[in-house]
C-alpha positions as CSV (number, residue, x, y, z in Angstrom):
1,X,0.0,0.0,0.0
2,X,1.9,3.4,-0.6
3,X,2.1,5.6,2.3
4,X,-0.9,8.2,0.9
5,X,-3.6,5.6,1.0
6,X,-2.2,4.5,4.7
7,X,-2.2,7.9,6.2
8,X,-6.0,8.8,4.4
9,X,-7.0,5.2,5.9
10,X,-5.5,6.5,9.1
11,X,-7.6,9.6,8.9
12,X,-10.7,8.0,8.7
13,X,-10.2,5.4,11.4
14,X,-9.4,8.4,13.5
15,X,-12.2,10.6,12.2
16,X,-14.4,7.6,12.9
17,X,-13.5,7.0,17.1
18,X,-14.0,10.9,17.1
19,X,-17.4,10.4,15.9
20,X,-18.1,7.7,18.1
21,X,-17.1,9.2,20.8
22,X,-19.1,12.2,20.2
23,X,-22.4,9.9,19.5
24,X,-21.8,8.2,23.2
25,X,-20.9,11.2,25.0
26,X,-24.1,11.5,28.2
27,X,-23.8,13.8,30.9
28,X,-24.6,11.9,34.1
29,X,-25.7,13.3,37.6
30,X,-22.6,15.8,39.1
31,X,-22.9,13.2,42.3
32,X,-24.7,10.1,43.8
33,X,-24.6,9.7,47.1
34,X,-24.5,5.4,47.3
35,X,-25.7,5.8,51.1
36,X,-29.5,7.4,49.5
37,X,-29.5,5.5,46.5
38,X,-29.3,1.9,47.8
39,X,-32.7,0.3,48.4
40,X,-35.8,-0.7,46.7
41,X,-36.5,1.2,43.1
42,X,-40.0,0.8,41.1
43,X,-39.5,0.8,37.4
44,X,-41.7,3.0,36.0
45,X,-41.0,3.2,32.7
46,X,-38.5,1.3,30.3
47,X,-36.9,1.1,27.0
48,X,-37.7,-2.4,25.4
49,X,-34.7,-5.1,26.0
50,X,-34.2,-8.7,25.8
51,X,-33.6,-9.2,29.5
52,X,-37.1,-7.8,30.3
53,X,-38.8,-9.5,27.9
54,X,-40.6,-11.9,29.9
55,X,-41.5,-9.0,32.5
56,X,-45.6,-8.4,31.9
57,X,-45.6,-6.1,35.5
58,X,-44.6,-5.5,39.1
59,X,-40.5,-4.5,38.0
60,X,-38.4,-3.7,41.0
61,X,-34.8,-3.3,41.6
62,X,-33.4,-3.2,44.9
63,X,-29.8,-2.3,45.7
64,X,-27.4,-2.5,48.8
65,X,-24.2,-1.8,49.5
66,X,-21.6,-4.9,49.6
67,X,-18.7,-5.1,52.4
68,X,-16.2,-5.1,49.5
69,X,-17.4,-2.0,48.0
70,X,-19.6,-3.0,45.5
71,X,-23.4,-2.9,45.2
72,X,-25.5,-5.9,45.4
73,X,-28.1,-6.0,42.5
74,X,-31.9,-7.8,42.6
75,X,-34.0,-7.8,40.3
76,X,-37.8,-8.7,40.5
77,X,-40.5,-9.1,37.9
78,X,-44.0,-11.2,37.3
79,X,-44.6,-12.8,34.1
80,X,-47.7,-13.0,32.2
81,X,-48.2,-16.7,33.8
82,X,-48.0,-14.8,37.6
83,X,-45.1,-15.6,38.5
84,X,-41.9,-14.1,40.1
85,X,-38.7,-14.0,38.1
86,X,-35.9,-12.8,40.3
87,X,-32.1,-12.1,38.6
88,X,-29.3,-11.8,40.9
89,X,-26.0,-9.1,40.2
90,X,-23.7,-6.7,41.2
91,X,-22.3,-3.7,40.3
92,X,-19.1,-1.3,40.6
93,X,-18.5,2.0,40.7
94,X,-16.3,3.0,37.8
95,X,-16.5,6.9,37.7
96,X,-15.3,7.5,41.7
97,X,-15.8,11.2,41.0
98,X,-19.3,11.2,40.7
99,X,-20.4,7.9,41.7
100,X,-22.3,8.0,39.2
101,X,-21.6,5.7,36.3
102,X,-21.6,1.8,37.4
103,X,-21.1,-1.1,35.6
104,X,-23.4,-3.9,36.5
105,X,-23.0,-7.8,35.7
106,X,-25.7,-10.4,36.2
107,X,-23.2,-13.0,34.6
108,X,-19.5,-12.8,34.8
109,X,-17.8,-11.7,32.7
110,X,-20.4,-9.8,31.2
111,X,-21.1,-6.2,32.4
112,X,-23.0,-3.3,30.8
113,X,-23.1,0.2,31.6
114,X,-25.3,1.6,34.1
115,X,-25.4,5.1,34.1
116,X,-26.8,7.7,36.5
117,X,-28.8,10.6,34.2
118,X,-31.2,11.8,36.3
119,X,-31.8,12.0,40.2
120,X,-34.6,13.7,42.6
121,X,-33.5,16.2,45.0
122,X,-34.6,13.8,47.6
123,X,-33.6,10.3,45.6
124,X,-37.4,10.0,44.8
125,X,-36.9,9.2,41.2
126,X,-34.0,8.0,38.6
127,X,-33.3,8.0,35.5
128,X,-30.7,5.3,34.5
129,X,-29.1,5.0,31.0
130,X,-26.6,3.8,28.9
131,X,-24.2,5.3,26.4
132,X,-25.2,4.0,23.3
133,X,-29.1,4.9,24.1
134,X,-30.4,1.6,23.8
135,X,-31.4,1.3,27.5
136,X,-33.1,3.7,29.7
137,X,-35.1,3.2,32.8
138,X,-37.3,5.3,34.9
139,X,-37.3,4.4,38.5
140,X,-39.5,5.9,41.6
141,X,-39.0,4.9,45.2
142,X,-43.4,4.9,44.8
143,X,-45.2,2.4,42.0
144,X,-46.3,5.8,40.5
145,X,-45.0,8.6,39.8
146,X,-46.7,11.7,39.0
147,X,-47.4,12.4,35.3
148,X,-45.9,15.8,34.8
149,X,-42.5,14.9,36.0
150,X,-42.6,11.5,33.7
151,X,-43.0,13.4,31.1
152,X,-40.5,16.0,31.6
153,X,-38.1,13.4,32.4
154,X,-39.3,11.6,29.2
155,X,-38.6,15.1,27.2
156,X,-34.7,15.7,28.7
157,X,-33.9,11.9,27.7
158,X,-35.3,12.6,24.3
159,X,-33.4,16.2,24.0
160,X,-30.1,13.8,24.7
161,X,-30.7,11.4,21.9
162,X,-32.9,8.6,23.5
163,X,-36.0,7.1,21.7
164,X,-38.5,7.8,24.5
165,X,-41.0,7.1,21.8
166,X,-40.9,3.5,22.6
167,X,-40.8,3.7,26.4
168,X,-43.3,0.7,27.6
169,X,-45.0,1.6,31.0
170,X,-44.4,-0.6,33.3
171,X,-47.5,-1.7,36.0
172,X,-47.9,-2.1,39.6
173,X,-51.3,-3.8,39.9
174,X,-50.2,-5.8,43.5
175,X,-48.0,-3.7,45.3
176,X,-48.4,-5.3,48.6
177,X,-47.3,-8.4,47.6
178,X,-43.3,-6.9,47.9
């Protein structure tokens, strides 16, 4: 190859990551307090994804704090047939400045990005995302959440590139079975 082509190949390989890079650029939250944000989370809303497929209702997430520094990760669901599907992770804090980007595995090695967007004043709400935008969550502390704040958190995630369009709603017909 003559040394041209190489360095215009070079370019574009560069030009490229830039672009990437741009495309997965997402503020998070300036901080996360770990000690607030542990405990039990009601999804409220959700981007469609194949590890929530079989999730017809009742989507909770509960976090604690682990003795080695990591956060312990359940996750709780009812299927259409009724019954309970619980998945069992962890996570770790990989931006110590804010605390607020995680990366979370519910099989080892696997881990995907779990990042912080949104928070409450008072930890009553969060919205958790990813890089790319292909996962977004809503979460409450409540199973509801008042409308007008769903959907001005629903118009910020869409002014930052997600496709809030096809958000799926997640229900909380039995809440005092948890």
């Amino acid at each position: 190859m003559s040394f041209s082509f190489c360095f215009l190949l070079a370019l574009i390989t560069i030009f490229a990551a830039v672009i990437d890079g741009r495309r997965n650029n997402l503020d998070v939250v300036p901080h996360v307090d770990l000690n607030r944000y542990v405990g039990q989370w009601y999804e409220i809303a959700r981007l469609p994804n194949r590890f929530e497929k079989k999730c017809a209702n009742s989507v909770t997430a509960t976090y604690s704090l682990r003795t080695d520094g990591k956060i312990e990760v359940v996750n709780r669901c009812r299927k259409s047939s009724g019954d309970y599907t619980t998945a069992k992770g962890k996570a770790k804090v990989v931006d110590k400045t804010t605390n607020a980007k995680l990366k979370v595995t519910f099989f080892w090695p696997f881990y995907g990005d779990y990042w912080i967007l949104d928070l409450g004043k008072n930890y009553e709400y969060a919205v958790v995302g990813a890089p790319n935008r292909k996962y977004l969550w809503i979460l409450s502390r409540s199973p509801q959440m008042d409308e007008t704040v769903y959907r001005q958190l629903l118009a910020k995630m869409a002014a930052r590139g997600f496709k809030t369009e096809q958000m799926i709603k997640t229900p909380h017909p039995e809440i005092n079975e948890f």
